[in-house]
DRENGUKE-815865 format. One record per atom (N, C-alpha, C, CB): residue number from 1; residue in three letters; atom name; z negated, y negated, x. Coordinates in pm, 1 decimal, always signed. Glycine has a CB too. Layout:
N
(node NUM Ala CA (Z Y X))
...
***
This chain:
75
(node 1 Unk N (-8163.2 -13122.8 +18553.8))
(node 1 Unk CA (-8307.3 -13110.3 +18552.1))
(node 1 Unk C (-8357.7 -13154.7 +18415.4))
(node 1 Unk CB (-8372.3 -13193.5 +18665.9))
(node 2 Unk N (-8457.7 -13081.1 +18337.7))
(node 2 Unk CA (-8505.9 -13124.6 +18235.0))
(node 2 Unk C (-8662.0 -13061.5 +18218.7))
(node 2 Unk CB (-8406.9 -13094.7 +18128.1))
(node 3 Unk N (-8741.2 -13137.2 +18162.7))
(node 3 Unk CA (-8917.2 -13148.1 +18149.6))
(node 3 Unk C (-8915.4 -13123.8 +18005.4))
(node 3 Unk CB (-9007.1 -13315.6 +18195.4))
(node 4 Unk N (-8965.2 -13053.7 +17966.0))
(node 4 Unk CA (-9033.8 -13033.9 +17784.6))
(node 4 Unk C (-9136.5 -13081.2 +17815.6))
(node 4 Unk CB (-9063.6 -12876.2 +17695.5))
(node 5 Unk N (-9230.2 -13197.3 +17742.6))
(node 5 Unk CA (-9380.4 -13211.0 +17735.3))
(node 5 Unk C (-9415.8 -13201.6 +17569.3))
(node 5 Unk CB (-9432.9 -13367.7 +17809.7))
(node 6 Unk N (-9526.8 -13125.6 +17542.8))
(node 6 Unk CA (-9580.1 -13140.7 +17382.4))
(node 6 Unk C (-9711.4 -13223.7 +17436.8))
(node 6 Unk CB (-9621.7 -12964.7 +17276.1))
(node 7 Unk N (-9755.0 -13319.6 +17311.8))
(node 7 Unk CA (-9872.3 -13342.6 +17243.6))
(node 7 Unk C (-9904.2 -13300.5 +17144.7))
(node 7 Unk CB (-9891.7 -13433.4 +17225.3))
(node 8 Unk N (-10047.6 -13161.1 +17108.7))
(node 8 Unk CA (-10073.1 -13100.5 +17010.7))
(node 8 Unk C (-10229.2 -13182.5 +16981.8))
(node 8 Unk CB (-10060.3 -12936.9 +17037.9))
(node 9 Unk N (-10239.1 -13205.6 +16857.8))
(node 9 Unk CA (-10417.7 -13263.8 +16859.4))
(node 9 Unk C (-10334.5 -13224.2 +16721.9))
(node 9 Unk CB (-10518.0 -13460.5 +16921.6))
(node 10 Unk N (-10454.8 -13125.9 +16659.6))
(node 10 Unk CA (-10420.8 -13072.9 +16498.6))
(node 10 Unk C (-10552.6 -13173.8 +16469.9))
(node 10 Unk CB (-10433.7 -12858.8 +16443.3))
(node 11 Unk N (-10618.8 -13241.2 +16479.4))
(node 11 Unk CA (-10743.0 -13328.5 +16471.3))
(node 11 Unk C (-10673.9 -13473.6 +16416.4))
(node 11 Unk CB (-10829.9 -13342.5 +16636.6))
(node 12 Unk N (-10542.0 -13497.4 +16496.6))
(node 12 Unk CA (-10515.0 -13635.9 +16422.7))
(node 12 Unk C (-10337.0 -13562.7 +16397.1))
(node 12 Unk CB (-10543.8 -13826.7 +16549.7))
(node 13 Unk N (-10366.5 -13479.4 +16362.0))
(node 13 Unk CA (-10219.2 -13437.0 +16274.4))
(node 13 Unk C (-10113.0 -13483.1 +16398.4))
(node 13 Unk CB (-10185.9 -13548.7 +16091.9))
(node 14 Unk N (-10107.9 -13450.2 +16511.5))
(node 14 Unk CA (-10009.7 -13482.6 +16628.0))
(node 14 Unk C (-9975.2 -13415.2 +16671.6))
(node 14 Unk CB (-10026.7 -13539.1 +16715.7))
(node 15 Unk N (-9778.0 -13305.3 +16635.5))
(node 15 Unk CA (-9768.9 -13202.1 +16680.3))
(node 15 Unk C (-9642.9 -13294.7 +16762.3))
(node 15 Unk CB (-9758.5 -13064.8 +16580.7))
(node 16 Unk N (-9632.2 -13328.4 +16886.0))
(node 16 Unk CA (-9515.7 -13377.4 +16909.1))
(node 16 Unk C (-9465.2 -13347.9 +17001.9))
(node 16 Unk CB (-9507.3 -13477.3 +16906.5))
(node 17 Unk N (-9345.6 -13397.5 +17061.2))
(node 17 Unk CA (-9251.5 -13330.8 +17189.8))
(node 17 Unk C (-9163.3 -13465.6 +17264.1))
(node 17 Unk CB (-9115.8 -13194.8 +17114.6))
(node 18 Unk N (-9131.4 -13439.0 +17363.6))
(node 18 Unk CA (-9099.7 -13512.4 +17454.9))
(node 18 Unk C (-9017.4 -13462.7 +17547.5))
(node 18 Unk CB (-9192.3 -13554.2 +17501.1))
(node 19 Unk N (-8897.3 -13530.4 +17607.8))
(node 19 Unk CA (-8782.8 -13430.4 +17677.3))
(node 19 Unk C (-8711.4 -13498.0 +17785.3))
(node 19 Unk CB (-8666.0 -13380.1 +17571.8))
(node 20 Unk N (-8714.3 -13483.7 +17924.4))
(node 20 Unk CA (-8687.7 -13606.6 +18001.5))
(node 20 Unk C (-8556.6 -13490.5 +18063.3))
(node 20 Unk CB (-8840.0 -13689.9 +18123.7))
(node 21 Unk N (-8423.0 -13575.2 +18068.1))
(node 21 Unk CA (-8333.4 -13496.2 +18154.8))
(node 21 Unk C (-8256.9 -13562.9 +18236.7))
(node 21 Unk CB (-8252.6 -13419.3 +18089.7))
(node 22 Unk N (-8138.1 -13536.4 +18338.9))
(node 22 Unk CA (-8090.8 -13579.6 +18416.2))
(node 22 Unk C (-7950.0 -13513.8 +18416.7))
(node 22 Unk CB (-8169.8 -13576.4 +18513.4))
(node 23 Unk N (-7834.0 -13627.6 +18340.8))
(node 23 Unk CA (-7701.1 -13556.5 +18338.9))
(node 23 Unk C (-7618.3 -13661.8 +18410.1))
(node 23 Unk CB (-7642.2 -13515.2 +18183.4))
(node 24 Unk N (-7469.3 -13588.1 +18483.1))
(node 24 Unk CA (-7359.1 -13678.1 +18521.5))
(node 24 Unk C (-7295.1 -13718.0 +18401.6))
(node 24 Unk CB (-7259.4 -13616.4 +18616.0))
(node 25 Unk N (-7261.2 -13829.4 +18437.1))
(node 25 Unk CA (-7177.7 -13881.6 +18345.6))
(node 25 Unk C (-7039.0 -13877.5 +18404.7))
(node 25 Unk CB (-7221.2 -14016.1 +18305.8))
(node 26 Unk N (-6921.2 -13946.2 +18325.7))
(node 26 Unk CA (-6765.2 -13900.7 +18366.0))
(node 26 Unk C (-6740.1 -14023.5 +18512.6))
(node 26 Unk CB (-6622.3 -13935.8 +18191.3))
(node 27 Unk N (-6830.9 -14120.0 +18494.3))
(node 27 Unk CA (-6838.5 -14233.0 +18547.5))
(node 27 Unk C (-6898.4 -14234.4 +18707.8))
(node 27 Unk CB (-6915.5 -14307.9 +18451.7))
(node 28 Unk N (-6936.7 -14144.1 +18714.9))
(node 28 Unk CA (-7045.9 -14123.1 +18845.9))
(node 28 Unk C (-7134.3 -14147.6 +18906.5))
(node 28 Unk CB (-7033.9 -14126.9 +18914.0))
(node 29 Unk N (-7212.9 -14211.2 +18747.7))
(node 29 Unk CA (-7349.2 -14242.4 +18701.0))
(node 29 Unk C (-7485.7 -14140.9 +18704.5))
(node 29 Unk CB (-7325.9 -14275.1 +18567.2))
(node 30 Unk N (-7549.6 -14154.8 +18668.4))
(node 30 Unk CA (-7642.5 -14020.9 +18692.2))
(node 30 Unk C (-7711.7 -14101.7 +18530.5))
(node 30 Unk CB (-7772.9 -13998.2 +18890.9))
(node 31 Unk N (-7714.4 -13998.5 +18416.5))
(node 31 Unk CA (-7794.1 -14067.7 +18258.9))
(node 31 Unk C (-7887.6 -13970.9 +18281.6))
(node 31 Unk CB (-7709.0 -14062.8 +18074.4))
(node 32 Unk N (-7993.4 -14074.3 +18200.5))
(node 32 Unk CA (-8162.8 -14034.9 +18207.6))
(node 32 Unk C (-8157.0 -14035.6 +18028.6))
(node 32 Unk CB (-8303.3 -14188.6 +18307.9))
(node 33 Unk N (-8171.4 -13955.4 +18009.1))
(node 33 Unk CA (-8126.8 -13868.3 +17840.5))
(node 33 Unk C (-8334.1 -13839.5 +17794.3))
(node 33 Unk CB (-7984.6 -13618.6 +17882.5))
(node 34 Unk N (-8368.3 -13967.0 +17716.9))
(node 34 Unk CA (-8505.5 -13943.5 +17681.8))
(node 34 Unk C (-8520.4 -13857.2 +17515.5))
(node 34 Unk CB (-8580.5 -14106.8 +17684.8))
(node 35 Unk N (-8528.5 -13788.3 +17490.0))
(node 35 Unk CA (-8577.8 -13707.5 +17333.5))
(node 35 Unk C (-8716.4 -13692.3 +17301.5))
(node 35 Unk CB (-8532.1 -13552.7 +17322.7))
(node 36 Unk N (-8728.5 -13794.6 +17186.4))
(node 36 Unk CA (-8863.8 -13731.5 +17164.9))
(node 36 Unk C (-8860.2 -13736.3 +16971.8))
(node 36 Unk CB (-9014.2 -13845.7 +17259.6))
(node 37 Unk N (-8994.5 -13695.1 +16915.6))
(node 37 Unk CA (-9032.0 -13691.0 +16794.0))
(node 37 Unk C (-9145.0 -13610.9 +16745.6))
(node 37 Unk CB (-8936.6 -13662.5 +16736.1))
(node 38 Unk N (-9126.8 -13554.1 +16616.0))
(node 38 Unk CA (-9246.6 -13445.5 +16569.6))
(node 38 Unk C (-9140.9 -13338.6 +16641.4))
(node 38 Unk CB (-9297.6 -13420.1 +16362.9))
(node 39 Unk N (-9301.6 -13204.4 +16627.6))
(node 39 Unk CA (-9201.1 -13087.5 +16645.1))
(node 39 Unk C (-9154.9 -13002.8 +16499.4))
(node 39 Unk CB (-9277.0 -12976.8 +16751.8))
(node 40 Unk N (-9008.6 -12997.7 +16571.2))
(node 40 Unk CA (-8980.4 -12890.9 +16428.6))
(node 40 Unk C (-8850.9 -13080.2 +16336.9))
(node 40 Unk CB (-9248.7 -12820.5 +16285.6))
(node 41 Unk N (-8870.5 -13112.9 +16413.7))
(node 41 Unk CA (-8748.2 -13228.1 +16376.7))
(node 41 Unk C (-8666.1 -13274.7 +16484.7))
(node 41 Unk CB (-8805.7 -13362.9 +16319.3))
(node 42 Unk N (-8574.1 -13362.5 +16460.3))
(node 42 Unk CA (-8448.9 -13372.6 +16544.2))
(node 42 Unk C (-8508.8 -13456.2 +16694.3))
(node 42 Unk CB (-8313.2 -13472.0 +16446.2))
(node 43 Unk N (-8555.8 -13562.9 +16599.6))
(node 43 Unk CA (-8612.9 -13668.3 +16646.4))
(node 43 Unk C (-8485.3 -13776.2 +16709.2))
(node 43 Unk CB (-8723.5 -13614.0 +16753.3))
(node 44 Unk N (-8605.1 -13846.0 +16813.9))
(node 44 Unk CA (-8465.5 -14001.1 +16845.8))
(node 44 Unk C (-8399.6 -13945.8 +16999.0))
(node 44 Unk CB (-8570.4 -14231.4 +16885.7))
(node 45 Unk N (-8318.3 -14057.1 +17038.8))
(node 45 Unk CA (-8292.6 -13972.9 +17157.4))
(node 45 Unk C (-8223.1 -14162.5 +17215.8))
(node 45 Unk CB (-8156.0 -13783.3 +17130.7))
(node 46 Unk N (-8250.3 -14145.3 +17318.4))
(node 46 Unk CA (-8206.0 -14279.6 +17426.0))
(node 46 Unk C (-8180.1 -14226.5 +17560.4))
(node 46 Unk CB (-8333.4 -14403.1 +17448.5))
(node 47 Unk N (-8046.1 -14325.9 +17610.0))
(node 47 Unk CA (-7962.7 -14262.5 +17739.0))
(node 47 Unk C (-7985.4 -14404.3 +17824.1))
(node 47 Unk CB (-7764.9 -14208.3 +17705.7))
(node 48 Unk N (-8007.4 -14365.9 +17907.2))
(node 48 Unk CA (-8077.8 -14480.6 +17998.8))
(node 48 Unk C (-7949.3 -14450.4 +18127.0))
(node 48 Unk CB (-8289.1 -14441.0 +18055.0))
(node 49 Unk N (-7855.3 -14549.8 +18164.5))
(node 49 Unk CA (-7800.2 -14499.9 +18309.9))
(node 49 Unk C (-7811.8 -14584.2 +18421.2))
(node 49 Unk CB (-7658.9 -14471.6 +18308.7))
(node 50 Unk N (-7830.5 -14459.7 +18533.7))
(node 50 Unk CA (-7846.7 -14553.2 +18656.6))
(node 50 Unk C (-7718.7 -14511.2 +18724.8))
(node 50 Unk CB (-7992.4 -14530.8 +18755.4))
(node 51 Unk N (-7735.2 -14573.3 +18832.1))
(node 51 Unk CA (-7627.9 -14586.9 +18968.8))
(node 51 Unk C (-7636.5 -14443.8 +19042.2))
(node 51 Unk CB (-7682.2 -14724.8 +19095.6))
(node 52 Unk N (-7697.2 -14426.1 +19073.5))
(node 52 Unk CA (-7755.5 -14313.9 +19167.9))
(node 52 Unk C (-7853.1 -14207.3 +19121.6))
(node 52 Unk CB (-7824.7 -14377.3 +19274.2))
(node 53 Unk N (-7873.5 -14077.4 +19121.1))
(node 53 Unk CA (-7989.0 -13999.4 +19146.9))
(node 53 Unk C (-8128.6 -14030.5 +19172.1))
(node 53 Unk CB (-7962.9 -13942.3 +19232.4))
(node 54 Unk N (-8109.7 -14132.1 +19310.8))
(node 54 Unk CA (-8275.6 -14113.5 +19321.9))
(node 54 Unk C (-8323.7 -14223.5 +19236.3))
(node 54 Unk CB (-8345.9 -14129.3 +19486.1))
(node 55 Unk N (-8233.2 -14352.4 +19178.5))
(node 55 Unk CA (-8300.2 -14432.3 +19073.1))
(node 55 Unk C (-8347.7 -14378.3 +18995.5))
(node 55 Unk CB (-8243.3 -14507.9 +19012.0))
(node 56 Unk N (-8258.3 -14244.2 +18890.6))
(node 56 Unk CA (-8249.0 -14212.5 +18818.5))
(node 56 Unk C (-8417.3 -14105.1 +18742.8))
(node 56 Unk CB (-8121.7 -14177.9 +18855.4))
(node 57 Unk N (-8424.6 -14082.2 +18893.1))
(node 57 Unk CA (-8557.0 -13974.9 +18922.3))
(node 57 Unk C (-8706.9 -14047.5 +18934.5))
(node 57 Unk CB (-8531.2 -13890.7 +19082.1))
(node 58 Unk N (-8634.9 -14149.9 +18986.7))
(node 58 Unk CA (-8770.2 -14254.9 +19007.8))
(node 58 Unk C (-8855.2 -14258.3 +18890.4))
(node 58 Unk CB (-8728.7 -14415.7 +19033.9))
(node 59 Unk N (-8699.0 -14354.9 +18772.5))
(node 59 Unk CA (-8711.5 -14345.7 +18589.3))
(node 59 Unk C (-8784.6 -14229.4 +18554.5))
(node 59 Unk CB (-8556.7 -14327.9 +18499.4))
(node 60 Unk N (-8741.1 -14082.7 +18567.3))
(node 60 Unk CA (-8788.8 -13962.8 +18523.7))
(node 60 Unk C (-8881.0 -13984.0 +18550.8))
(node 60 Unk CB (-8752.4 -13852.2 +18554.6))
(node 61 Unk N (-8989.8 -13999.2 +18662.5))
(node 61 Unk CA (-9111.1 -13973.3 +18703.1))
(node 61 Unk C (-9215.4 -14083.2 +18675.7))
(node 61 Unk CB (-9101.8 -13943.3 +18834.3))
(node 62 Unk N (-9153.2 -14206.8 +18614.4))
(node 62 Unk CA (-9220.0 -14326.5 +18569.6))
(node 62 Unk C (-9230.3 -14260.7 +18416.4))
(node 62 Unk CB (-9128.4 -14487.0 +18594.2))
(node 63 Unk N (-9138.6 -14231.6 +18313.1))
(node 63 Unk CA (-9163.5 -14199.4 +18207.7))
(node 63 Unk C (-9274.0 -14077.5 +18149.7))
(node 63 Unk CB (-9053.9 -14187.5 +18182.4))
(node 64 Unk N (-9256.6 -13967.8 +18284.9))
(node 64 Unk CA (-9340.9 -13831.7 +18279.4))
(node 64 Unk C (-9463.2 -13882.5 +18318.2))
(node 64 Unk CB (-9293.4 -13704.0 +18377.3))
(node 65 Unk N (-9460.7 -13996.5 +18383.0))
(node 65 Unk CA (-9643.8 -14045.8 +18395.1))
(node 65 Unk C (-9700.6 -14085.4 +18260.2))
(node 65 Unk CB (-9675.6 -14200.3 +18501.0))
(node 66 Unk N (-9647.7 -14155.6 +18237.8))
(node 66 Unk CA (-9685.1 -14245.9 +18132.6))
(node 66 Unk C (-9692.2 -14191.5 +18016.8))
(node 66 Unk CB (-9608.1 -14347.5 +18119.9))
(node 67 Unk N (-9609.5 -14095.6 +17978.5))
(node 67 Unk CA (-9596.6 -13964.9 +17871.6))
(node 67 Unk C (-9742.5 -13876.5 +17918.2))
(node 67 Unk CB (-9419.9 -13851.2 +17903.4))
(node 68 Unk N (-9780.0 -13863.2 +18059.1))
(node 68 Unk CA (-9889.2 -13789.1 +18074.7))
(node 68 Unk C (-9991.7 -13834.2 +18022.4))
(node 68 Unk CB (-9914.2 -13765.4 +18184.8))
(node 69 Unk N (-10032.8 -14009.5 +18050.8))
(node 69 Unk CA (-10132.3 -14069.7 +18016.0))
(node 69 Unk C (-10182.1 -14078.3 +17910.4))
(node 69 Unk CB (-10126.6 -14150.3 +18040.9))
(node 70 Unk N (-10029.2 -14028.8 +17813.0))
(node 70 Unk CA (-10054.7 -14056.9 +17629.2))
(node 70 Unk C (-10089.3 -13924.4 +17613.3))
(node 70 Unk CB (-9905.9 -14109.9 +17507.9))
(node 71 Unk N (-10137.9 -13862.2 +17677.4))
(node 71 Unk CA (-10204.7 -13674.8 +17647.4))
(node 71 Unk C (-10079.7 -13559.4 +17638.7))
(node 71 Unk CB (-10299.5 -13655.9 +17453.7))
(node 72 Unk N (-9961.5 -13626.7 +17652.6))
(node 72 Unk CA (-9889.3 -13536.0 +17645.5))
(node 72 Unk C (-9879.1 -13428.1 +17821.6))
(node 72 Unk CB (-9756.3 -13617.4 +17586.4))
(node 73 Unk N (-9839.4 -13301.4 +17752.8))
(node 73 Unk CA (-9858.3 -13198.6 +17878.6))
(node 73 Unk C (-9709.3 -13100.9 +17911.3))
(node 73 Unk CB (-10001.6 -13080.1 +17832.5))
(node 74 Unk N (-9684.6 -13075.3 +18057.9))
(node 74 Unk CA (-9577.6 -13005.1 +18043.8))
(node 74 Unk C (-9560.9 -12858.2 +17983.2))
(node 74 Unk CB (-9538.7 -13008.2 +18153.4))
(node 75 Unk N (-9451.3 -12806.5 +17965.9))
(node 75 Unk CA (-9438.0 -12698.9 +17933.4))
(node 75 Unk C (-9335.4 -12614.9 +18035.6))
(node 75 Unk CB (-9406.0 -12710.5 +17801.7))
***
């Protein structure tokens, strides 16, 4: 599972992106794989792992709020 969100405001020069996903690991972990930066660059990237799926989703849906609140929108 993976979410693209942009924040565009050409008003304060803010073209940015945001990327929430959900991969197995070899371990039988479930990683919460966060990407963000400008668009049109690599940007940073952080692997967050949980135990289980539904932790893992919980994370996803705590970060996609909070990413919402900062104006960012899905795609």
């Amino acid at each position: 599972m993976t979410l693209l969100m942009h924040r565009i405001d050409p008003a304060k020069n803010a073209y940015r992106f945001y990327t929430l996903s959900l991969e197995p690991t070899l371990f039988g972990d479930v990683a919460l794989v966060r990407r963000w930066g400008r668009i049109g660059t690599r940007g940073r990237q952080i692997i967050e792992l949980h135990p289980d799926t539904p932790s893992a989703f919980r994370a996803l849906q705590h970060h996609r709020s909070n990413r919402q609140r900062h104006g960012y929108r899905l795609i």
